[in-house]
TORPA-4810 file (N, C-alpha, C, O; in nm, 3 decimals):
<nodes>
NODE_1_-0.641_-0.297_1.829_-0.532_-0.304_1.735_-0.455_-0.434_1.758_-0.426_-0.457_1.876_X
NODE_2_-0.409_-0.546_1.643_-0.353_-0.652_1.641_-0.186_-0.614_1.683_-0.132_-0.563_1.584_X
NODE_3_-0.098_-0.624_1.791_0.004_-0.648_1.795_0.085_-0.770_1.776_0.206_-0.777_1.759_X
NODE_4_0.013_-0.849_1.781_0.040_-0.989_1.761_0.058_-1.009_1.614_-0.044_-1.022_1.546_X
NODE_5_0.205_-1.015_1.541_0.257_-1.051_1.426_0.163_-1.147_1.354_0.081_-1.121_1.266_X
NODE_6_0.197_-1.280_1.417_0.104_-1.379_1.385_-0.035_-1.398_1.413_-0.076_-1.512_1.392_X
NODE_7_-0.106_-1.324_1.450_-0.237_-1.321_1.455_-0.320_-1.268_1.336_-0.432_-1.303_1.300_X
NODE_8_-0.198_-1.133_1.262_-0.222_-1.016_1.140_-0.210_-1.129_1.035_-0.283_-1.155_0.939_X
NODE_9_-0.131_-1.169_1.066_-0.071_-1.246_0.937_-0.196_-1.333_0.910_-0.281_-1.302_0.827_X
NODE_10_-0.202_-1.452_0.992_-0.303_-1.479_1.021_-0.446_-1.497_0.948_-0.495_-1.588_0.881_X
NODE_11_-0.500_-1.346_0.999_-0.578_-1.301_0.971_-0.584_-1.251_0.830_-0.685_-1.268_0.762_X
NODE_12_-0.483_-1.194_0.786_-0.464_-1.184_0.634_-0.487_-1.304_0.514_-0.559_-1.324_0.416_X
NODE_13_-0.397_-1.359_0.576_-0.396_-1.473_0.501_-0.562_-1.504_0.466_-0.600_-1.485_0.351_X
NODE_14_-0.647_-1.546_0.558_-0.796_-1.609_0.603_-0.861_-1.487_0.478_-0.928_-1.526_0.382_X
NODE_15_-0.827_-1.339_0.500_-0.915_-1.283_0.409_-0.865_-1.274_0.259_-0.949_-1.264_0.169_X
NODE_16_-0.714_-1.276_0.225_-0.663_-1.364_0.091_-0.768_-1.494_0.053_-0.803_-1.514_-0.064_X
NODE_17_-0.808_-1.567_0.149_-0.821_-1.687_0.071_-0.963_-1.678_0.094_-1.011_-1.770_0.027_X
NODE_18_-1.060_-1.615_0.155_-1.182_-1.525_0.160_-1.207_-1.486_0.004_-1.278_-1.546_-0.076_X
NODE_19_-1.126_-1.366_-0.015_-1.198_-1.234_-0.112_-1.073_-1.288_-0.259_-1.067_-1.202_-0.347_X
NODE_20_-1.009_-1.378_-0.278_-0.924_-1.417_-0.382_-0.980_-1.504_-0.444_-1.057_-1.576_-0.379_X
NODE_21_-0.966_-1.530_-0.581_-0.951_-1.662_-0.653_-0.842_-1.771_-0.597_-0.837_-1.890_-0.567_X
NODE_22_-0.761_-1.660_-0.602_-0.602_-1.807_-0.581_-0.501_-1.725_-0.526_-0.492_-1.613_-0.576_X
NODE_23_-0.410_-1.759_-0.417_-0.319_-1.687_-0.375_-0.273_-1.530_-0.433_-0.172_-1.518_-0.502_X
NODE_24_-0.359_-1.414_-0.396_-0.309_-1.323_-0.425_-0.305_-1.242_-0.546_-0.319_-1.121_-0.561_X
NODE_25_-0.280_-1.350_-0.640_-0.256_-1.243_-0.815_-0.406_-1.254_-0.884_-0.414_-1.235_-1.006_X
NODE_26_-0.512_-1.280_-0.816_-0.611_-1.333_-0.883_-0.717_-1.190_-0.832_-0.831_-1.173_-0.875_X
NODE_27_-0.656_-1.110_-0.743_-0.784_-1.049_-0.700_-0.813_-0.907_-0.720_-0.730_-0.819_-0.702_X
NODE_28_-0.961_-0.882_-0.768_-0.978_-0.802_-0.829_-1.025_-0.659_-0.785_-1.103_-0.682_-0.692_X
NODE_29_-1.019_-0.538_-0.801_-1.018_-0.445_-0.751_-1.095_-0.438_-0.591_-1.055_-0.411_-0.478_X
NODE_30_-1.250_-0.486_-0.662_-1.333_-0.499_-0.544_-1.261_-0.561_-0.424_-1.263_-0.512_-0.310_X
NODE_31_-1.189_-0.685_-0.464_-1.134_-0.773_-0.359_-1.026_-0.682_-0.242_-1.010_-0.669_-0.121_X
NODE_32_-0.991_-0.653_-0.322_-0.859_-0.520_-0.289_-0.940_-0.456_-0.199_-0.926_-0.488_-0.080_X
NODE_33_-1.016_-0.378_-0.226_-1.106_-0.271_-0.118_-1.114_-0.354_0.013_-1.079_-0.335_0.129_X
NODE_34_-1.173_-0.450_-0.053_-1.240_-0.524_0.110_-1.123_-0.595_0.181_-1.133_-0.639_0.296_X
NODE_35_-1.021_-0.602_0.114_-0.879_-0.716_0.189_-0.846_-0.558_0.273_-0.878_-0.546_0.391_X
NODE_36_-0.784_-0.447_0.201_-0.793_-0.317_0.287_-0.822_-0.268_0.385_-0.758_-0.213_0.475_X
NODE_37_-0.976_-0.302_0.358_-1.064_-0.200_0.463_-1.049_-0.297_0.597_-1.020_-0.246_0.705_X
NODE_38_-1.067_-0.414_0.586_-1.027_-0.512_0.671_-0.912_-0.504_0.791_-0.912_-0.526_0.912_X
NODE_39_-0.804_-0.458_0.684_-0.643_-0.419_0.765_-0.645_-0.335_0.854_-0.587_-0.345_0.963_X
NODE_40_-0.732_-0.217_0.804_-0.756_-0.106_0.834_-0.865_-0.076_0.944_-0.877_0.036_0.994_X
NODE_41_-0.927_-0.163_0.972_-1.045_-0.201_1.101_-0.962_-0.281_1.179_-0.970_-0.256_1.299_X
NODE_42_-0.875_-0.379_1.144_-0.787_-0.414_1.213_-0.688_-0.356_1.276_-0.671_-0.388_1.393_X
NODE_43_-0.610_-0.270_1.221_-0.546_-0.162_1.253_-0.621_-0.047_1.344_-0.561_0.039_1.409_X
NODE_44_-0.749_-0.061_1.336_-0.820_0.085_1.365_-0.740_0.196_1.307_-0.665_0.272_1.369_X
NODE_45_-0.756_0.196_1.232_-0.742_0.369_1.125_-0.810_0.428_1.118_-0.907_0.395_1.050_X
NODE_46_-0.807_0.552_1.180_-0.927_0.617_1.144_-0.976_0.696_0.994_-0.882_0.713_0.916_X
NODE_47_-1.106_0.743_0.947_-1.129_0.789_0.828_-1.067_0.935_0.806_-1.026_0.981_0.700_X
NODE_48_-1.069_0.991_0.917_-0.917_1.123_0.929_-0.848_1.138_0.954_-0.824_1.237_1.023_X
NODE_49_-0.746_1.038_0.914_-0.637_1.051_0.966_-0.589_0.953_0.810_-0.660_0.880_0.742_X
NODE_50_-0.411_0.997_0.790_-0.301_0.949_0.723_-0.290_0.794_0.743_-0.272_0.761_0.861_X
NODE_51_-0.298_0.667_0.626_-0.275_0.556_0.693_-0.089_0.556_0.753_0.025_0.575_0.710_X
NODE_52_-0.137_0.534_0.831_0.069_0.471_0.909_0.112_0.350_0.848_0.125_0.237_0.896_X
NODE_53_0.129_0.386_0.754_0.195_0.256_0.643_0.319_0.180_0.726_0.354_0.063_0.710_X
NODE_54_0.373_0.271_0.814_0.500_0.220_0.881_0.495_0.096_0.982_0.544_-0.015_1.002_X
NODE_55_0.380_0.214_1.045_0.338_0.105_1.200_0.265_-0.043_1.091_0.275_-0.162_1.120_X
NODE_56_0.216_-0.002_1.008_0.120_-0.117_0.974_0.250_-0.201_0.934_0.273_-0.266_1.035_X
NODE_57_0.327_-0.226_0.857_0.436_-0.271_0.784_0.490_-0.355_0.911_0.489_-0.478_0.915_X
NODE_58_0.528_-0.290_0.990_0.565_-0.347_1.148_0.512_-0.454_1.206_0.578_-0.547_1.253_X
NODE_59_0.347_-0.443_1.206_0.274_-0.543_1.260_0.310_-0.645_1.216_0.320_-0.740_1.294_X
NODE_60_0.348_-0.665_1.046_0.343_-0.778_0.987_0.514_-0.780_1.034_0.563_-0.860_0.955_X
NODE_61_0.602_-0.740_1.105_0.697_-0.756_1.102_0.844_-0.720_1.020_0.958_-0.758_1.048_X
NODE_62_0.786_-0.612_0.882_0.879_-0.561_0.833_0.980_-0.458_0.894_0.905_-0.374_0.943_X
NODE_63_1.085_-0.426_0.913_1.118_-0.336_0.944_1.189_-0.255_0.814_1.259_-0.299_0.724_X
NODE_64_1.145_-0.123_0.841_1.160_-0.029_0.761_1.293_0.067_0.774_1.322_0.125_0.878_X
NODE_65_1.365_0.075_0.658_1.507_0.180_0.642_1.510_0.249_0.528_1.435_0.231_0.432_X
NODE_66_1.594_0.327_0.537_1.652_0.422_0.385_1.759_0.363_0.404_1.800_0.281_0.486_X
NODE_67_1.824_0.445_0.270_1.934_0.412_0.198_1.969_0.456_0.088_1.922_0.435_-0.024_X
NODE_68_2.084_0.538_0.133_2.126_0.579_-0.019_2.269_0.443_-0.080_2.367_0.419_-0.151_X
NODE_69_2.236_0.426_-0.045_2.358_0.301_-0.148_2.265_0.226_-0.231_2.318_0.130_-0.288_X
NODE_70_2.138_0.243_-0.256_2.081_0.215_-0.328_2.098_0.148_-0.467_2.109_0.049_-0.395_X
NODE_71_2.113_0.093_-0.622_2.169_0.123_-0.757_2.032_0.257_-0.782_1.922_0.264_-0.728_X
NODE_72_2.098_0.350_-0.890_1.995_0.417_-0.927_1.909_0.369_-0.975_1.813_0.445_-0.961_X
NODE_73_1.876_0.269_-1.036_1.735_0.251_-1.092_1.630_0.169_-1.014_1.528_0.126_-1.067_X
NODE_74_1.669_0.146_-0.859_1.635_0.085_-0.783_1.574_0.171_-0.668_1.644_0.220_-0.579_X
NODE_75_1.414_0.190_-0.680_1.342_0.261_-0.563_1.340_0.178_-0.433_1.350_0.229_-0.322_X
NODE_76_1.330_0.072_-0.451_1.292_0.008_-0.327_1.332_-0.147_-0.315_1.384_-0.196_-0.414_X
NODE_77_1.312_-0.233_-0.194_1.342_-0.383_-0.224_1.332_-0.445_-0.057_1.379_-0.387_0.040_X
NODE_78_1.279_-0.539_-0.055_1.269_-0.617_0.018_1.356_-0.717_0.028_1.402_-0.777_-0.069_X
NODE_79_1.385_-0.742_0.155_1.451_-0.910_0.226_1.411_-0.969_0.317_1.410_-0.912_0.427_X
NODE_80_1.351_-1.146_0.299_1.331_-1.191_0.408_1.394_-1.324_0.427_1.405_-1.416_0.346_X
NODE_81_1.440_-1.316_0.570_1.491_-1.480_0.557_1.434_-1.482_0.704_1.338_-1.417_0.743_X
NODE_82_1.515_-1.574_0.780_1.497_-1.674_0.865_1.503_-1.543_0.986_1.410_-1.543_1.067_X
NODE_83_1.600_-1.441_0.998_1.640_-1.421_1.102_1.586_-1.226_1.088_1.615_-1.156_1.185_X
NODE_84_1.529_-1.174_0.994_1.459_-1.050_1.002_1.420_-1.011_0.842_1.489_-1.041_0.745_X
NODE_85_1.320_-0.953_0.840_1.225_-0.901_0.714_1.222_-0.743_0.722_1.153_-0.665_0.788_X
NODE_86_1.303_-0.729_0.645_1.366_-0.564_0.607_1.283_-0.505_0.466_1.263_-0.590_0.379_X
NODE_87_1.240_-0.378_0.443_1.227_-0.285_0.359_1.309_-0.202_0.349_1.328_-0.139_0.453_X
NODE_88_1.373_-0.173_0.259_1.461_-0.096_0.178_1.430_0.010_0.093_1.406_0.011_-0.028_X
NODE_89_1.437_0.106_0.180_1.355_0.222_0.064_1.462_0.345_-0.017_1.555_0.373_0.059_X
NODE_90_1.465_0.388_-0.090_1.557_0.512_-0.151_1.567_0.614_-0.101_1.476_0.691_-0.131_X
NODE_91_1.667_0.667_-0.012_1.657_0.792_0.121_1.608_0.932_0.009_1.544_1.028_0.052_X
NODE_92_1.658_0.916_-0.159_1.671_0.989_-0.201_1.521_1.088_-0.224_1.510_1.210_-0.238_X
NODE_93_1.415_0.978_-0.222_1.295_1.011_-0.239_1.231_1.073_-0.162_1.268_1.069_-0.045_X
NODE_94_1.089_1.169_-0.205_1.018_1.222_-0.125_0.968_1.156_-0.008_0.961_1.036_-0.033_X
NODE_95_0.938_1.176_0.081_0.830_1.188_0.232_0.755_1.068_0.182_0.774_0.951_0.215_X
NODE_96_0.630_1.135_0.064_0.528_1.081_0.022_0.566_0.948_-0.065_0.524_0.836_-0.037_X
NODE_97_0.651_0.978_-0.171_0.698_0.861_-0.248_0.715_0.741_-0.134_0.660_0.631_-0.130_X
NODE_98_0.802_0.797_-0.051_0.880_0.646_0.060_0.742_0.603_0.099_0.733_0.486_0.135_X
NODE_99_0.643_0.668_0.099_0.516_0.617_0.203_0.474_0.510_0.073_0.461_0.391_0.099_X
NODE_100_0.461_0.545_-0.022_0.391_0.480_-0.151_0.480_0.363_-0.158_0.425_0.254_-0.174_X
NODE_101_0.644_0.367_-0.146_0.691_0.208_-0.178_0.692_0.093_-0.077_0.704_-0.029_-0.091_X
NODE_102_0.674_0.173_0.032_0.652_0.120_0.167_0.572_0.042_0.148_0.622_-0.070_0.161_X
NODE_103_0.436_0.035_0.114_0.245_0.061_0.086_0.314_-0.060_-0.076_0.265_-0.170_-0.107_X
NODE_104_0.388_-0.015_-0.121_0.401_-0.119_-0.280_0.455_-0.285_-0.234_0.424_-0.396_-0.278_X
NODE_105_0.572_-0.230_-0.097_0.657_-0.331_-0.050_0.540_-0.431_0.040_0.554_-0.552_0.059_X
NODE_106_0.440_-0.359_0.082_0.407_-0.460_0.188_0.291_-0.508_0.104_0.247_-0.620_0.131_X
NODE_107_0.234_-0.437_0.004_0.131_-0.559_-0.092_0.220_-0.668_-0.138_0.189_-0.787_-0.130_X
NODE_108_0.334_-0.622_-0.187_0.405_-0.750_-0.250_0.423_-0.875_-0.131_0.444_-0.995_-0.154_X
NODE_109_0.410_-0.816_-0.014_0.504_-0.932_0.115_0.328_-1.023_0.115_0.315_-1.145_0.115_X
NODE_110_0.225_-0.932_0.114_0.099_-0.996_0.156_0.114_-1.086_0.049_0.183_-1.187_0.059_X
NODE_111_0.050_-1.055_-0.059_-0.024_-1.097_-0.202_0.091_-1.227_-0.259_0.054_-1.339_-0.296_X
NODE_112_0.220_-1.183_-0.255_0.312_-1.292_-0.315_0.413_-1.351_-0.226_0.508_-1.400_-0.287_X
NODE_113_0.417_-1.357_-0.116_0.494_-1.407_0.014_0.412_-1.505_0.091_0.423_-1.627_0.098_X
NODE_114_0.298_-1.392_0.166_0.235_-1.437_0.264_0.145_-1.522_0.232_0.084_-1.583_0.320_X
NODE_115_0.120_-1.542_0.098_-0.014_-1.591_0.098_0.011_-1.680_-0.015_-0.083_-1.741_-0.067_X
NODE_116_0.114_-1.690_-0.050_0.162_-1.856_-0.124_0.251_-1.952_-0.064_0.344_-1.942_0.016_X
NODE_117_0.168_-2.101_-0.156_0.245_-2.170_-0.012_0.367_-2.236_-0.061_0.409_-2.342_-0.014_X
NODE_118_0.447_-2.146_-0.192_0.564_-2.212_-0.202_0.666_-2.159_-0.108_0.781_-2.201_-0.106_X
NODE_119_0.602_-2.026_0.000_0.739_-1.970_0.032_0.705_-2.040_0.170_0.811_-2.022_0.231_X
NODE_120_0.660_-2.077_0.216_0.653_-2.189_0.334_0.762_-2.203_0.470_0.767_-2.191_0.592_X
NODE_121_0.885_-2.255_0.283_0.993_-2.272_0.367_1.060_-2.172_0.432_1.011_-2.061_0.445_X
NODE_122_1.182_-2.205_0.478_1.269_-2.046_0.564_1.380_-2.016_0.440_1.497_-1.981_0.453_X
NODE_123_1.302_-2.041_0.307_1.427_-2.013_0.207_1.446_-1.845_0.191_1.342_-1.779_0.195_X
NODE_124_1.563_-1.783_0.175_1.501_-1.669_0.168_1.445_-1.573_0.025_1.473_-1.605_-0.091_X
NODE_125_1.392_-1.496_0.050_1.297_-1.430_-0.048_1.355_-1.279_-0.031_1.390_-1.214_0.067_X
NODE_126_1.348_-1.252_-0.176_1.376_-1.119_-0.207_1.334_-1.074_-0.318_1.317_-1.157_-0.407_X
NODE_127_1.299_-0.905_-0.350_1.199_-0.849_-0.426_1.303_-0.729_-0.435_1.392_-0.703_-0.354_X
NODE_128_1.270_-0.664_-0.549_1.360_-0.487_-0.589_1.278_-0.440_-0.663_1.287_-0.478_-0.779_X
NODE_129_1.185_-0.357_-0.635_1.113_-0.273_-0.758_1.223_-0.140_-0.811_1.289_-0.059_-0.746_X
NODE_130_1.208_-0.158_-0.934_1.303_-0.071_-1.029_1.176_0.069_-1.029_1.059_0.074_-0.989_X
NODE_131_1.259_0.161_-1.088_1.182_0.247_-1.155_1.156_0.274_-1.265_1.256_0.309_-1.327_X
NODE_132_1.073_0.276_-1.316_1.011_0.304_-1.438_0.949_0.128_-1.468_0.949_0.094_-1.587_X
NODE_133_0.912_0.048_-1.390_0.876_-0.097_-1.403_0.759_-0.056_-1.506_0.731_0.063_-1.518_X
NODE_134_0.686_-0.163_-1.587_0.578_-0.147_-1.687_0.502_-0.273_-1.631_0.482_-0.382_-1.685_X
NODE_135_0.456_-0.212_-1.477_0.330_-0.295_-1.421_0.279_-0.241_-1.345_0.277_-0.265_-1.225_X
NODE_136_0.191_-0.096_-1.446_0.129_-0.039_-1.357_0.006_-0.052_-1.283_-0.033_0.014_-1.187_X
NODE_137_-0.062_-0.167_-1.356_-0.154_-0.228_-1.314_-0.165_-0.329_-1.192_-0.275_-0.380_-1.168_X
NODE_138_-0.054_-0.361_-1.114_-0.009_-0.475_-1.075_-0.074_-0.491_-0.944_-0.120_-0.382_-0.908_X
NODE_139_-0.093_-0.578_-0.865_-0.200_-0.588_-0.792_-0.119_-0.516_-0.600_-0.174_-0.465_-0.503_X
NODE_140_0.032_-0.552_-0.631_0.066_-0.442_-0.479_0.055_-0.289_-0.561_-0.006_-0.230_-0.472_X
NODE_141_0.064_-0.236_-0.617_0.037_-0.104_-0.644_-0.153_-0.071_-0.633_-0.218_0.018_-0.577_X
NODE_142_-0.175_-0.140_-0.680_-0.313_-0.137_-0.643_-0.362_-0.122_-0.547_-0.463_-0.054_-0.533_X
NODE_143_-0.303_-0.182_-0.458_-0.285_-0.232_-0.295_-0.274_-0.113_-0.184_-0.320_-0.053_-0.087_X
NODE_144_-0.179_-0.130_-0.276_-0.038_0.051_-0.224_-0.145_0.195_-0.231_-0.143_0.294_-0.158_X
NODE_145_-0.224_0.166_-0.331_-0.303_0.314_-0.380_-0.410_0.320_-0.302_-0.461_0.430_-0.279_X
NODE_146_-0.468_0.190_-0.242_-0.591_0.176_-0.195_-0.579_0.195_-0.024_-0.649_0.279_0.033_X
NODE_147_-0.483_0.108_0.053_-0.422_0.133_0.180_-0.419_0.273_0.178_-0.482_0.350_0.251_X
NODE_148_-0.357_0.293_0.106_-0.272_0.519_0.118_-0.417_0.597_0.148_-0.451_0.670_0.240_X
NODE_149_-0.499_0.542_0.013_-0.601_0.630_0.033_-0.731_0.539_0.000_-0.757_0.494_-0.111_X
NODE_150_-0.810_0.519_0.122_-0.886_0.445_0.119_-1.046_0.491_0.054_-1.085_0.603_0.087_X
NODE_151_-1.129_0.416_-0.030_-1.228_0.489_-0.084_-1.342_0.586_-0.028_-1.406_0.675_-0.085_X
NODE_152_-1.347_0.536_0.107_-1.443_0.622_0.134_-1.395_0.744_0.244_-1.471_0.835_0.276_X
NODE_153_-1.278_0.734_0.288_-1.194_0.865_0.300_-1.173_0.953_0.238_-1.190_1.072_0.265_X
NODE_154_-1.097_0.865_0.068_-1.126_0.961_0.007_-1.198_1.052_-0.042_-1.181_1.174_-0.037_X
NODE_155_-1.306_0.974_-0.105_-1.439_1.031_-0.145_-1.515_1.165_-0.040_-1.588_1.260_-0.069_X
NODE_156_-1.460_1.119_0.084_-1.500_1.211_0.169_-1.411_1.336_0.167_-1.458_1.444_0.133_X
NODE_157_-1.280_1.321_0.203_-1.138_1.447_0.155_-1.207_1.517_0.026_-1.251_1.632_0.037_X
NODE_158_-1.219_1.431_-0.127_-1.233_1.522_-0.191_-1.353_1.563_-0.257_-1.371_1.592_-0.375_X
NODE_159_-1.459_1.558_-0.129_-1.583_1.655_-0.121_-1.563_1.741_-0.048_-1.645_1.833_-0.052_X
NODE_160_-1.452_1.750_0.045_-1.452_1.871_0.098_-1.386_1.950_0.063_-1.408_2.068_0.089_X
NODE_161_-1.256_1.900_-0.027_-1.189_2.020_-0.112_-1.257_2.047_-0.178_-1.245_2.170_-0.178_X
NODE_162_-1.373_2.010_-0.282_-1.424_2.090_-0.385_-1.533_2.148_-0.340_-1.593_2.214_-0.425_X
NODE_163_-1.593_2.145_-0.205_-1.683_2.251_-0.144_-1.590_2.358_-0.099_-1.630_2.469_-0.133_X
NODE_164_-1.479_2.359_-0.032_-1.424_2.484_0.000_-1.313_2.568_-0.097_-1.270_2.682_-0.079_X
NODE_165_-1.282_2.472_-0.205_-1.265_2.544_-0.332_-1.266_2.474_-0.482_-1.211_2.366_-0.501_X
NODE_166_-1.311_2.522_-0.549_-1.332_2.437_-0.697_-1.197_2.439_-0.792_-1.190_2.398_-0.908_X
NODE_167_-1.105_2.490_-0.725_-0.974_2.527_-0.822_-0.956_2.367_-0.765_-0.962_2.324_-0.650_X
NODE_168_-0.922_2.265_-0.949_-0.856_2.169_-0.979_-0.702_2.128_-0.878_-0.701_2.034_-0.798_X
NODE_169_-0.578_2.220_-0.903_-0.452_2.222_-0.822_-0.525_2.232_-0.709_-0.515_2.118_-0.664_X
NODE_170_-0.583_2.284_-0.644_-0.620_2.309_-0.468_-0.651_2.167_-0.461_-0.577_2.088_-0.402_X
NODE_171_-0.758_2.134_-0.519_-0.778_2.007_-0.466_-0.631_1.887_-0.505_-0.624_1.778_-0.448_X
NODE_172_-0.588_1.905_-0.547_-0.471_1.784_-0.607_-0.418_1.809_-0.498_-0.462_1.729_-0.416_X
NODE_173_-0.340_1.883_-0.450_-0.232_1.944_-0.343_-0.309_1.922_-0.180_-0.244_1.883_-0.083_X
NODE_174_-0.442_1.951_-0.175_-0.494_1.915_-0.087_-0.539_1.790_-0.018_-0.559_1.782_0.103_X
NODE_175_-0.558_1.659_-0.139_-0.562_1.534_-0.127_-0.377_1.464_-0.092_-0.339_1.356_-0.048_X
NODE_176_-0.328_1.547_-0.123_-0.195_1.473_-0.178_-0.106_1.526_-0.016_-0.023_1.455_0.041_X
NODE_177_-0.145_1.643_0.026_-0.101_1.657_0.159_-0.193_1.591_0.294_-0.144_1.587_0.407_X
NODE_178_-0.292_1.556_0.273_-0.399_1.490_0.402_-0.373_1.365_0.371_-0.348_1.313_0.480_X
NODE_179_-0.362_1.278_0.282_-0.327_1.087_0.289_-0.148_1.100_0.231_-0.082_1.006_0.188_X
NODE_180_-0.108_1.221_0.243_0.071_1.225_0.222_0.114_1.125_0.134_0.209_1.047_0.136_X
NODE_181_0.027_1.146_0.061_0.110_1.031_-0.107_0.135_1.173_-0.232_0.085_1.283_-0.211_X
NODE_182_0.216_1.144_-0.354_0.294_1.183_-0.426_0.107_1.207_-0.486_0.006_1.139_-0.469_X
NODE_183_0.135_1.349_-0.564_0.039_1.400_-0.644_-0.019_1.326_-0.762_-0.136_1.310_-0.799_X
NODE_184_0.089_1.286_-0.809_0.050_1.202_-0.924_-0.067_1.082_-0.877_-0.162_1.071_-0.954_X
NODE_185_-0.067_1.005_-0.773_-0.135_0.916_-0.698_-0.234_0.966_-0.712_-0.330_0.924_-0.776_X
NODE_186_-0.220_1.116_-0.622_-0.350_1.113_-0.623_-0.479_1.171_-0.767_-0.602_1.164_-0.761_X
NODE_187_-0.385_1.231_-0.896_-0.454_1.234_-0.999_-0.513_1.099_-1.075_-0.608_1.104_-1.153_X
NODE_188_-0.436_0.965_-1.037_-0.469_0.864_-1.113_-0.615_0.793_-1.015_-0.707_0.727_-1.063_X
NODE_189_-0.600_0.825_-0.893_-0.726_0.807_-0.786_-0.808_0.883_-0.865_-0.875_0.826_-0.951_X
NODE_190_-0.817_1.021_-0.849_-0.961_1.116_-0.938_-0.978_1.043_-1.063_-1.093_1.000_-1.067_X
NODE_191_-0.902_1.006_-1.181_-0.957_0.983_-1.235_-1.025_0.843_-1.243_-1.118_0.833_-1.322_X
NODE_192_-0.995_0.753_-1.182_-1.060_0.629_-1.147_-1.188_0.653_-1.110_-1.288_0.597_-1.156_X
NODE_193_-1.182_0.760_-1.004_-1.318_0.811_-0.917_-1.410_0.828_-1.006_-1.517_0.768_-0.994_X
NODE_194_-1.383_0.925_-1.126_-1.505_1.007_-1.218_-1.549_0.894_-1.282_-1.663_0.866_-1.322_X
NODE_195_-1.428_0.820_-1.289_-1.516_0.650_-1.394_-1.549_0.616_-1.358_-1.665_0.637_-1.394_X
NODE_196_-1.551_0.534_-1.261_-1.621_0.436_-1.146_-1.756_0.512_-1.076_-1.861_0.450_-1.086_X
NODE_197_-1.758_0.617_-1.019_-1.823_0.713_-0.957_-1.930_0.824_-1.001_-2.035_0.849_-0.942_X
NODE_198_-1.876_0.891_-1.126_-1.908_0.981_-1.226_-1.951_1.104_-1.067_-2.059_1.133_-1.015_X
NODE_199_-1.819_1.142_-1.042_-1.817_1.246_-0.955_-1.798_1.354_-1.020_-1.792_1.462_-0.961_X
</nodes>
């Protein structure tokens, strides 16, 4: 496991400019998997077990809080300057949700921080994802969905819910409590799966 801040980083960066077109906004699902699975061998995660979005967030040096002083339409938000790199999450939210903006916050720090070289300087940088944003496609959510629940974990989780029961809810509730992300996550994962997969 990388404890070394700058070694992760590092190393990130090298597989950004590996598996990308161009700093970050260029890369495409596939790319995503493999920038992931990468973190995640780096990390040593295992395939049964919950990713630790927290500890991982850490490595790169974020430190993670709640907060209810939040504005309401504000789930989450990042700050970084010179002297500490904070996540800001909504105390108000679920367990699972906080894990998901956590997982949203640290694609954004990789993909549009870490890995462009206008932020270079020690100027500081800051990010607020709202709720209800209309980018659901966006490449840290992508990020966020893929870290949480990685493909071939998953694929593995939900062969074993539908061998030990075929009821639809069992399995939703059952994926959504073993990688501890918000249900909805994990319905927009299945259905990706049946397209991509034809499971």
């Amino acid at each position: 496991m990388v404890n070394d801040m700058e070694s992760i980083e590092r190393k990130t960066k090298s597989l950004i400019s590996k598996f990308c077109d161009s700093p970050g906004k260029r890369c495409k699902e596939k790319e995503i998997k493999s920038i992931v699975n990468a973190i995640l061998e780096i990390e040593e995660v295992k395939l049964n077990q919950s990713t630790p979005i927290v500890r991982i967030s850490e490595h790169y040096g974020l430190k993670v809080y709640k907060s209810n002083n939040l504005k309401s339409n504000v789930a989450s938000k990042m700050s970084l300057n010179e002297s500490e790199k904070v996540i800001i999450i909504n105390k108000k939210e679920t367990i699972y949700m906080k894990r998901y903006l956590i997982a949203i916050e640290l694609g954004k720090y990789i993909f549009d921080f870490l890995s462009n070289e206008k932020y270079k300087s020690n100027e500081p940088y800051f990010h607020q994802l709202e709720y209800y944003e209309n980018s659901s496609n966006n490449i840290e959510k992508r990020f966020a969905t893929e870290i949480l629940m990685p493909e071939i974990s998953f694929l593995r989780q939900y062969l074993i819910a539908k061998e030990s029961n075929s009821n639809v809810a069992f399995t939703y509730i059952y994926l959504s409590k073993f990688f501890e992300v918000p249900e909805s996550l994990v319905r927009k994962k299945i259905r990706s799966f049946i397209i991509d997969k034809d499971i």
